[in-house]
C-alpha positions in Angstrom: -20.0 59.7 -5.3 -18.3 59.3 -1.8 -15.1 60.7 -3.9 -16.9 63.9 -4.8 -18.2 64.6 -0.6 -14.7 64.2 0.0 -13.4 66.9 -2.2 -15.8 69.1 -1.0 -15.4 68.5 2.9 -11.7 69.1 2.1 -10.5 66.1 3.2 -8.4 65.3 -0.1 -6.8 67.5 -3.0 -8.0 67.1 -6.5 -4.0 65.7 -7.1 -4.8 62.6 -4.8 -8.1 62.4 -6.2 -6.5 62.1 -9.4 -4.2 60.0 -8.7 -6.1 57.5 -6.6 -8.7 57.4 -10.2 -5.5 56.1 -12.3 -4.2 54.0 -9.8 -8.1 52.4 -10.0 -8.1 52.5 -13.9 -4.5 50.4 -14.3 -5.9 48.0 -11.9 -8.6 47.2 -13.6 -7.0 47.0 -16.9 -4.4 45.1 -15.3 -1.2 47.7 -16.2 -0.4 47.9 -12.9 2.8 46.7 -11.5 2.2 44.0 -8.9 3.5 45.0 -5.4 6.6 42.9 -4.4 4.5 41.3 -1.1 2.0 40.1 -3.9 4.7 38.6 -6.2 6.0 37.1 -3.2 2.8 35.8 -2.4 2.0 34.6 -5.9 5.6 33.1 -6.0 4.4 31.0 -2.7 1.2 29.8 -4.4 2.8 28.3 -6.9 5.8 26.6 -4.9 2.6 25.1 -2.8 0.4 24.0 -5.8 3.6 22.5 -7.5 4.4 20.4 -4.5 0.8 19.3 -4.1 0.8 18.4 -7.2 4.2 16.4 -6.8 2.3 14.5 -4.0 -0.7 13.9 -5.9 1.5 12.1 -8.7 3.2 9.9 -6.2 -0.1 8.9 -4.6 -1.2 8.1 -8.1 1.8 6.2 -9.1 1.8 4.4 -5.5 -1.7 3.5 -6.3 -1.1 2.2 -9.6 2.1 0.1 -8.7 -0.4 -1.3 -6.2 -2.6 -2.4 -8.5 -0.8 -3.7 -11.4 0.9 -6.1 -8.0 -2.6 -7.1 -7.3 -3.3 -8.3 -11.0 0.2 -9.8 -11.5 -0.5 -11.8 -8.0 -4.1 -12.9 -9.3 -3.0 -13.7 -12.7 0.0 -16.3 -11.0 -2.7 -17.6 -9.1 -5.1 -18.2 -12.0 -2.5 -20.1 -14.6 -0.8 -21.7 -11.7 -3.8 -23.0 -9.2 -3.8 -26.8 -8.0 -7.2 -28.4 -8.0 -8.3 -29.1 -4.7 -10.1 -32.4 -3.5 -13.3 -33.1 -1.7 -12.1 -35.9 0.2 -11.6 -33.8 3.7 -11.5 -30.4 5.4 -7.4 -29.0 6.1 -7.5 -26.5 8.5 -5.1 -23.3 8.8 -4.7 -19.9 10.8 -4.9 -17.2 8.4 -4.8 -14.0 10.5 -6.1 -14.2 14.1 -9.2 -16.7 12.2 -8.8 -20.4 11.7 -10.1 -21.2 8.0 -10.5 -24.6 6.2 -9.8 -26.0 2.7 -11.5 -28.7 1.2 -8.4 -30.9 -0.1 -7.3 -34.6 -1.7 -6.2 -36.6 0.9 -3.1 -37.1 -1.5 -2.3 -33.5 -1.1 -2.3 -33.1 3.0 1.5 -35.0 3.3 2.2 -32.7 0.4 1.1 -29.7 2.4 3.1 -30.8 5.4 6.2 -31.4 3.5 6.3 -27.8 1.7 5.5 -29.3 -1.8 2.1 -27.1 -1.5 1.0 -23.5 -0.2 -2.3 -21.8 0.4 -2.5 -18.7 -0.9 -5.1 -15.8 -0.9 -7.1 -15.7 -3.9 -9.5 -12.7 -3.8 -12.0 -13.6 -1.0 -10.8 -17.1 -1.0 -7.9 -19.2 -0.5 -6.5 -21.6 -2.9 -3.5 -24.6 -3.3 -0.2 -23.5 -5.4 2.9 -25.2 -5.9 5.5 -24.2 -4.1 7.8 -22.7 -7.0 4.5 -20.6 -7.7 4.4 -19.6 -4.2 8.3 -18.4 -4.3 7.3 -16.2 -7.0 4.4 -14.7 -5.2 6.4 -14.0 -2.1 8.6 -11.6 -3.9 5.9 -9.6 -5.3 3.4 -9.6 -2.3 4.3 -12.2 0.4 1.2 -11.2 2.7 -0.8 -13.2 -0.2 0.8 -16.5 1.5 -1.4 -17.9 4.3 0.4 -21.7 4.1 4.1 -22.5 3.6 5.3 -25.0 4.8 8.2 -25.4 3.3 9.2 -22.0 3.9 8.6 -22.3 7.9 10.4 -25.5 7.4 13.8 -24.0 5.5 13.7 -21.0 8.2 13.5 -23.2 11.2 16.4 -25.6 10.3 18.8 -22.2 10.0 17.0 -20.8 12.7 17.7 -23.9 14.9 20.8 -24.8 13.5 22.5 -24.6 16.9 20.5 -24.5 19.8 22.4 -23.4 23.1 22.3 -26.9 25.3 20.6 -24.8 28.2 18.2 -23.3 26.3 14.6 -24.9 26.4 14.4 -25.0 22.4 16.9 -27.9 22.4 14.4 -29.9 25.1 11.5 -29.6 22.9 13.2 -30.2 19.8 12.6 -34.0 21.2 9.3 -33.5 20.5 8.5 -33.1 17.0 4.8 -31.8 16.3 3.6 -33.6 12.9 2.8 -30.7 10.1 0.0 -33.0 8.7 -2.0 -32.9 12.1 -5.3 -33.4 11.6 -7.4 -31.2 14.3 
């Protein structure tokens, strides 16, 4: 072997050679002490897989929280959904898209006046009452599409006290019905 050509060329002593064939035999049963850059090294590995892993768990339990939301929210929905009518079309603005609802025309006043909400309900949007919709705003309140008695409860505080040169109070003379039909 290339160990052998070297002892002859004179390149090593039979002490290095010696020494260099132990050093090989404790590595390869495994005797040999690791090096203080590789226990640092090995220390590193683990503080990296141990955070990874930290990360991985909070992804998991993110995901999860997620979910067990979603099935809370749909399982409101389902034990608390108000039969819609056929009688007409009520339109809303879900998003940047305008939607419609097929509803009683009993139920449109009851819409406007915040006794009713729309709510997403998986690909579809349905009518709740409006305790049920309170209790699905404080689990996931992007699920609400329709409130109007929300919108109406956060107006009259919002508009409490208009300045008196301030165009809110000028068009607060002209009241724009909730039940519009358009």
């Amino acid at each position: 072997p290339l160990q052998d050509q070297l002892l002859k060329a004179g390149l090593i002593k039979k002490q290095q050679l010696a020494q260099v064939v132990r050093q090989q035999q404790k590595a390869r049963d495994g005797k040999m002490p690791p090096s203080a850059a590789e226990a640092i090294d090995a220390e590193r590995l683990r503080a990296e897989k141990a955070e990874r892993d930290r990360q991985l768990e909070a992804e998991r339990r993110a995901a999860k929280e997620t979910a067990e939301r979603a099935d809370r929210v749909r399982q409101i929905i389902e034990a608390n959904r108000v039969r819609g009518g056929d009688d007409s079309d009520y339109r809303f603005q879900d998003g940047d898209r305008i939607l419609s609802l097929r509803i009683a025309d009993r139920q449109r006043p009851l819409l406007a006046r915040g006794v009713l909400a729309i709510v997403r309900d998986g690909s579809g949007h349905t009518l709740v009452s409006a305790e049920t919709a309170a209790r699905l705003r404080t689990i996931d309140p992007a699920v609400i599409c329709v409130d109007h008695g929300l919108a109406a409860s956060s107006a009259a505080t919002a508009n409490a006290a208009p300045a008196p040169d301030s165009d809110e109070a000028y068009y607060q003379r002209f009241q724009v019905p909730d039940d519009l039909v358009w």
